[in-house]
Residue frames relative to the residue before (quaternion, step in Angstrom):
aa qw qx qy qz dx dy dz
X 1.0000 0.0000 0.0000 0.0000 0.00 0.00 0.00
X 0.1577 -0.8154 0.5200 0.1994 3.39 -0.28 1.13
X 0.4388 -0.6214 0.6451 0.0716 3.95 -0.85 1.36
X 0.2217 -0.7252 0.6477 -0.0734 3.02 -1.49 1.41
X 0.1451 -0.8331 0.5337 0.0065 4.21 -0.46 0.86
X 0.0918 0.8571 -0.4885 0.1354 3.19 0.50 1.30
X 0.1527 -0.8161 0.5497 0.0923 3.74 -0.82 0.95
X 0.0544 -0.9118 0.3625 0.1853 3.52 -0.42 0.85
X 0.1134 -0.8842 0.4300 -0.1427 3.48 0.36 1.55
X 0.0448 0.7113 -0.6873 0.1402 3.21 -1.62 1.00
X 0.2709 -0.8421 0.4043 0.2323 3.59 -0.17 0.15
X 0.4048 0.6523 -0.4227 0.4816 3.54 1.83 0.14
X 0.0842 -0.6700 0.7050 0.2167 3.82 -1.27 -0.37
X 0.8162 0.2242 -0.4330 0.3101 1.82 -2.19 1.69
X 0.2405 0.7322 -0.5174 0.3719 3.87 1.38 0.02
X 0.6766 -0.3000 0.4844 0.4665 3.93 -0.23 -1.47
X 0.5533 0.5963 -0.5701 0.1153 3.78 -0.19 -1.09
X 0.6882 0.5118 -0.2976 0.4193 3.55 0.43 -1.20
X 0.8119 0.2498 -0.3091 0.4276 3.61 1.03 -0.47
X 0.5295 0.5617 -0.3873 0.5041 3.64 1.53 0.00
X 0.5777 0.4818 -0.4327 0.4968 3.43 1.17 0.07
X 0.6732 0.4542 -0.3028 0.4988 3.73 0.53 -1.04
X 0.6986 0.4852 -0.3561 0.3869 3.93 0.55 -0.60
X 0.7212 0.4195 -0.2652 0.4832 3.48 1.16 -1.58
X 0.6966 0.4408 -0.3196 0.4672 3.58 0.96 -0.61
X 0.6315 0.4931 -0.3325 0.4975 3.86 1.00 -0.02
X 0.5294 0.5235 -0.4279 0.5124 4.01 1.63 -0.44
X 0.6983 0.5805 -0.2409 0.3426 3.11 0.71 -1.37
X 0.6170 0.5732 -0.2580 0.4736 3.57 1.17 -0.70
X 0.8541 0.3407 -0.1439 0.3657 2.98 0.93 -0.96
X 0.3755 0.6233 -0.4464 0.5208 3.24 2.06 0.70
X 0.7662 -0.3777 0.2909 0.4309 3.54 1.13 -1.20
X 0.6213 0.6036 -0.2608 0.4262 2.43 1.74 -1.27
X 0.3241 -0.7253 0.5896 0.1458 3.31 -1.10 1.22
X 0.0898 -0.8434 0.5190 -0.1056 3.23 -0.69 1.90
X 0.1185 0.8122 -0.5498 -0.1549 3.50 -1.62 0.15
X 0.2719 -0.7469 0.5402 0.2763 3.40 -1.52 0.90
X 0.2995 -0.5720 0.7516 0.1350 3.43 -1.38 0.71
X 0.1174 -0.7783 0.6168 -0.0062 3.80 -0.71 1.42
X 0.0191 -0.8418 0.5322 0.0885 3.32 -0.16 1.42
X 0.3989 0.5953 -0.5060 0.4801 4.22 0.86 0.54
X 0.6804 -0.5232 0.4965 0.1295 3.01 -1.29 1.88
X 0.6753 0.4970 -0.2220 0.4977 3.54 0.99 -1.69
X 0.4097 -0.7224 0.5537 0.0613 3.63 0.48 0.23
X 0.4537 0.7943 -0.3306 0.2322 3.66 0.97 0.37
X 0.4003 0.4665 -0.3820 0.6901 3.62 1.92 -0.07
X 0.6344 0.5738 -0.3609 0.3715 3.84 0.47 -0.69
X 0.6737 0.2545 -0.2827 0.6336 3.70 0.47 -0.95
X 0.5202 0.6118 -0.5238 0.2841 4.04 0.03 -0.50
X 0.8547 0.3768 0.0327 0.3555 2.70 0.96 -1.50
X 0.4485 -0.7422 0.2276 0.4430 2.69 2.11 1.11
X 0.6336 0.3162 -0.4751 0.5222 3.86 -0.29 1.33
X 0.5079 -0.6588 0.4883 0.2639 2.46 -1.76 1.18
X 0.5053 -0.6055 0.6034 0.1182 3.29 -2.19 0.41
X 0.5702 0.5376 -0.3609 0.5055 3.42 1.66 0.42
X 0.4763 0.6069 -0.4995 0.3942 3.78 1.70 -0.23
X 0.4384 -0.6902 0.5704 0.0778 3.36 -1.37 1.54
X 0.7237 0.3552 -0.2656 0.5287 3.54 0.80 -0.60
X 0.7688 0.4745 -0.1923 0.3831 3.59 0.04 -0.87
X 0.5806 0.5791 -0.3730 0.4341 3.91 1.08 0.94
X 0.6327 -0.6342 0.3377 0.2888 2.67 -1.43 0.47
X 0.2756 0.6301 -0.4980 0.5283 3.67 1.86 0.25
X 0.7939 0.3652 -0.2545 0.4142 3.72 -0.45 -0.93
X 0.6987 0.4495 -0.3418 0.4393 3.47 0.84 -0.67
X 0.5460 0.5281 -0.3945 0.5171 3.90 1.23 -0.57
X 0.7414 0.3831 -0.2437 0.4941 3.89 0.60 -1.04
X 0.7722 -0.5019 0.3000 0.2485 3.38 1.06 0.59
X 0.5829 0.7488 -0.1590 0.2724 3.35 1.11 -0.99
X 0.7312 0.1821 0.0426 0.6560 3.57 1.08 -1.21
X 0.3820 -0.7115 0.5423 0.2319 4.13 -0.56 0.55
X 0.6463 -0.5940 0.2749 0.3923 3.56 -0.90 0.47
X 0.5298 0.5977 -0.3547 0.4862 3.56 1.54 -1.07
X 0.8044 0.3920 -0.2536 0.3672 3.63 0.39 -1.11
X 0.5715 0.6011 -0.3141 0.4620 3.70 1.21 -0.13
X 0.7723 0.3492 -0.3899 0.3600 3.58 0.47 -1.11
X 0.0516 0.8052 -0.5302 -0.2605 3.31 -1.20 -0.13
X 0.7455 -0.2443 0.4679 0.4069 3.47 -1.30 -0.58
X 0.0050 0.7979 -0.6026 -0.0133 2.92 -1.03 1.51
X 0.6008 -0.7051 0.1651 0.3384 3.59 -0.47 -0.01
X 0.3906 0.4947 -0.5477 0.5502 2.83 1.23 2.10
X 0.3827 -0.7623 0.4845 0.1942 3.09 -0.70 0.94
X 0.7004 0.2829 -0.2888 0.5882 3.41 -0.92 1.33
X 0.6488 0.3870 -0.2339 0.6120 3.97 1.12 -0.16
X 0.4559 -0.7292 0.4943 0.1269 3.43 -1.13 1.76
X 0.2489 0.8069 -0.4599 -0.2746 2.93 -1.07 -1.39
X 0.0718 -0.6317 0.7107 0.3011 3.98 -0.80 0.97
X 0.4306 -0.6652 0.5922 0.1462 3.28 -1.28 1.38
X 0.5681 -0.6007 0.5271 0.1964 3.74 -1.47 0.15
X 0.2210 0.7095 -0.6661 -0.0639 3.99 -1.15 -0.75
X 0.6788 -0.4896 0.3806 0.3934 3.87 -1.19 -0.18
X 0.4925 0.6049 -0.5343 0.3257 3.49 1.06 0.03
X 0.7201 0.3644 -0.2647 0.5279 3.78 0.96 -0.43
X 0.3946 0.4112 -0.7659 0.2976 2.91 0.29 1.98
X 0.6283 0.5100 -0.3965 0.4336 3.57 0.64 -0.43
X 0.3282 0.7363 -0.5438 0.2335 3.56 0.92 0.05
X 0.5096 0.6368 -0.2152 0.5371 3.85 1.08 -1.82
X 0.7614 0.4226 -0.1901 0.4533 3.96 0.44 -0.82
X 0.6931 0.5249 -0.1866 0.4574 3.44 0.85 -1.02
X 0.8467 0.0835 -0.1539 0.5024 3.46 1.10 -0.69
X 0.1471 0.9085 -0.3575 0.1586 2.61 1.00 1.16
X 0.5367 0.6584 -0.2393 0.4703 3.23 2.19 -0.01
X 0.6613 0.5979 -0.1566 0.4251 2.94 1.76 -1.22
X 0.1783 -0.8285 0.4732 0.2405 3.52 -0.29 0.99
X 0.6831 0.4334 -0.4135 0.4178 3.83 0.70 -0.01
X 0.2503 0.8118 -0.4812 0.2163 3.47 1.31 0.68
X 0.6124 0.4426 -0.4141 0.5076 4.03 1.11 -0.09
X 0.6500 0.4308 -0.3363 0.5281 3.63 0.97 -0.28
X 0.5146 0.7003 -0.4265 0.2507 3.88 0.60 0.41
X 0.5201 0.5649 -0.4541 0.4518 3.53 1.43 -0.75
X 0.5484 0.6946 -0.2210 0.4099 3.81 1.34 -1.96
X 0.7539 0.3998 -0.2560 0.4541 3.81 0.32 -1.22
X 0.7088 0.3032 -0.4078 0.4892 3.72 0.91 -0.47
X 0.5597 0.6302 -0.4181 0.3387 3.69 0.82 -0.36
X 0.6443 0.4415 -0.3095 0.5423 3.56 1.27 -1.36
X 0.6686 0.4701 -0.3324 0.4707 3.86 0.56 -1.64
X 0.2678 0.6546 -0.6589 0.2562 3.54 -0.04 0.44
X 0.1006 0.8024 -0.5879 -0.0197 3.62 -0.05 1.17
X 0.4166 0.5900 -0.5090 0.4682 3.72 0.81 0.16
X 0.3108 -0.7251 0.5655 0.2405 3.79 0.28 -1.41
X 0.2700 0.8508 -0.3893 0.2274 2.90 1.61 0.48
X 0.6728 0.5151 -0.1982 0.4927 3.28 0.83 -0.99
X 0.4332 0.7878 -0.3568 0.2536 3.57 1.10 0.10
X 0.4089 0.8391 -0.1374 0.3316 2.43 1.67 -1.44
X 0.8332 0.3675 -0.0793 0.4055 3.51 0.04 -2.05
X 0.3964 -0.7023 0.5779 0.1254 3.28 -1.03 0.49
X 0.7220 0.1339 0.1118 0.6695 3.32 1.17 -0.81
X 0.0496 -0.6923 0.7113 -0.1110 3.52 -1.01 1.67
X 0.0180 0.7292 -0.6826 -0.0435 3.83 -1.18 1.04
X 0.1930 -0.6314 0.7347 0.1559 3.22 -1.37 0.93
X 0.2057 -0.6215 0.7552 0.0338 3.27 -1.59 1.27
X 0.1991 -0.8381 0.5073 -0.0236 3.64 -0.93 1.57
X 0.4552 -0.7064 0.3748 0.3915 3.13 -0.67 0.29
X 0.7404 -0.5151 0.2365 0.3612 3.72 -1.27 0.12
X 0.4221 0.7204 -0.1793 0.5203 3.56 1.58 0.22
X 0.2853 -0.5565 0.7329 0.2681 3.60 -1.62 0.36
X 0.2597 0.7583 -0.5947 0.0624 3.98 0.13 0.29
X 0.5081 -0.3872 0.4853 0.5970 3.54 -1.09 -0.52
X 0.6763 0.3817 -0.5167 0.3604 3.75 -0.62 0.58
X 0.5434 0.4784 -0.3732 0.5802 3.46 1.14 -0.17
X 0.5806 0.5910 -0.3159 0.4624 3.53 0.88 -1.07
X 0.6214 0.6819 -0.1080 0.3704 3.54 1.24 -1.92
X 0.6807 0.4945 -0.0690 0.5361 3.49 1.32 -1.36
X 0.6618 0.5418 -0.3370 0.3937 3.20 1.00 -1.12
X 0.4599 0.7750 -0.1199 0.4165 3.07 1.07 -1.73
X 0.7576 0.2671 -0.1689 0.5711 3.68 0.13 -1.46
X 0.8335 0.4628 -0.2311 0.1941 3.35 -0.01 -1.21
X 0.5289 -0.7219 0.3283 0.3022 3.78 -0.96 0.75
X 0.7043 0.3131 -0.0220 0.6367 3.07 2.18 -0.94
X 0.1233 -0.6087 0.7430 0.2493 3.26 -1.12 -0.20
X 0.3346 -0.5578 0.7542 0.0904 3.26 -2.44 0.26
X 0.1624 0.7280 -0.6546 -0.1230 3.68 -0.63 0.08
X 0.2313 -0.6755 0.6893 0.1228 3.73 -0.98 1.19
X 0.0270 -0.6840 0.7210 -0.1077 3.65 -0.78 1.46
X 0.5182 -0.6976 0.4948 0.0000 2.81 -1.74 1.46
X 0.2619 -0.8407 0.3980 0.2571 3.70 0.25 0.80
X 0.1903 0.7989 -0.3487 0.4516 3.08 0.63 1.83
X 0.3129 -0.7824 0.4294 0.3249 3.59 -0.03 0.58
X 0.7640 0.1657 -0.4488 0.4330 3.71 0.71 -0.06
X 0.3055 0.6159 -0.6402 0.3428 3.61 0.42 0.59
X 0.6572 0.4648 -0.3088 0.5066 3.82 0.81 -0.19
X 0.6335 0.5096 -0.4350 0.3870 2.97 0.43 -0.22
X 0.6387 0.5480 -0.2516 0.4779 3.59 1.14 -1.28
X 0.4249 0.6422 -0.5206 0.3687 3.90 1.25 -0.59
X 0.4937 0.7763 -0.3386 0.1974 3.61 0.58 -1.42
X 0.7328 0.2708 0.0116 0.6242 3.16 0.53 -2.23
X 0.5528 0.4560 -0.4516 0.5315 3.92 0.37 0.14
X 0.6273 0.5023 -0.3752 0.4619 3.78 0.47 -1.02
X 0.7815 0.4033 -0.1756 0.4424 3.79 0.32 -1.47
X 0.4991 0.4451 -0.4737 0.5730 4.01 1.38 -0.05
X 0.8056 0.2951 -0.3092 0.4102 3.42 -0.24 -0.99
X 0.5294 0.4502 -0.4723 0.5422 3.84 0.72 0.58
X 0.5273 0.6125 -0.2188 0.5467 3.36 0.83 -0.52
X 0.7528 0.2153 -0.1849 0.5939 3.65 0.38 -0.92
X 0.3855 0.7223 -0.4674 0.3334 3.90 1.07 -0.19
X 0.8214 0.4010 -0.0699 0.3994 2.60 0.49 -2.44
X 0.7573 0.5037 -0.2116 0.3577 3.87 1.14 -1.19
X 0.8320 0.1543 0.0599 0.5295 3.38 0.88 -1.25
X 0.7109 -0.0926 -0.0272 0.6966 4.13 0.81 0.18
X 0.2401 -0.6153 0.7457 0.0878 3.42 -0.90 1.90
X 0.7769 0.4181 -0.3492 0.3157 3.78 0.30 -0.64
X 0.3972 0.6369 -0.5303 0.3942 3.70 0.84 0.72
X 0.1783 -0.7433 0.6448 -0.0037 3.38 -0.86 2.03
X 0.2990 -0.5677 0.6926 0.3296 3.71 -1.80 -0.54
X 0.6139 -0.4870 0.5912 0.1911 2.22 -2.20 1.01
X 0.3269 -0.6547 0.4214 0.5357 3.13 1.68 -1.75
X 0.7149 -0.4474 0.4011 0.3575 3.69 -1.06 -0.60
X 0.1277 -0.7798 0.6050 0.0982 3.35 -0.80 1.52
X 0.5241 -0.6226 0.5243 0.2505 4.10 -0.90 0.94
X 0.0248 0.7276 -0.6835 0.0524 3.97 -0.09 0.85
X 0.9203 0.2414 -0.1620 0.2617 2.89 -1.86 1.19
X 0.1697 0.8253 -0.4158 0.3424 3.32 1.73 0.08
């Protein structure tokens, strides 16, 4: 089953991602398609959508980047059936700080996704990163892993403008750190 790592990313807030992630990754579930979201926003907001809380200290995707918790023991069950989820909280804003020594720190989300030595992740058919509103190193982090991107744009005259500096990162991460990172393209939010 070939598995698809899509990251859906904009650096504006409030456009859609958090909810184009929970809808496209909740349709899909309920065709069959066995899905999971990996919420990478501090704000934990794919997390409560998806019925769980953003206040669980152990069970995130903070602890799993620092190494702490394995991928099997992190994801859980969200309240779609057939739809995963490593969930989020605010410890992974200081994440960007902490490894801040570590130079392969944009290539960490990628190394546990590939180093899956269980095969756990085999499962899914369909991984979504949900990013946060920001170019940070977790946007950077997502990009990195993922085969695709999504950009939810707001039909809004300055929501274009911000495309700009989003266009010239992810060309940027093309050329430096994943030449094979395609688009879905641009979904119209809020129309």
């Amino acid at each position: 089953m070939a598995r698809s790592i899509i990251s859906v990313i904009n650096q504006k807030g409030g456009v859609g991602k958090t909810t184009t992630v929970i809808n496209l990754a909740t349709a899909l579930a309920i065709k069959g398609k066995k899905t999971l979201v990996i919420d990478l926003d501090p704000q934990g907001n794919a997390t409560t959508g998806l019925g769980r809380s953003n206040n669980d200290e152990d069970k995130s995707i903070y602890n799993l980047l620092i190494g702490k918790i394995s991928i099997k023991k992190v994801v859980q069950q969200s309240s779609v059936p057939g739809l995963d989820l490593i969930g989020s909280n605010v410890n992974l804003s200081g994440l960007e700080v902490e490894t801040a020594n570590d130079a392969n720190r944009a290539f960490l989300l990628k190394e546990i996704l590939k180093n899956d030595v269980d095969g756990y992740l085999k499962r899914y058919e369909n991984i979504f990163i949900d990013c946060p509103p920001s170019l940070s190193l977790l946007t950077v982090m997502s990009l990195v892993a993922a085969d695709e991107l999504l950009i939810p744009l707001q039909t809004e005259f300055f929501a274009l403008e911000g495309i700009t500096q989003l266009v010239k990162t992810i060309d940027r991460i093309k050329i430096n750190l994943n030449p094979g990172l395609g688009s879905r393209g641009v979904l119209l939010t809020m129309f």
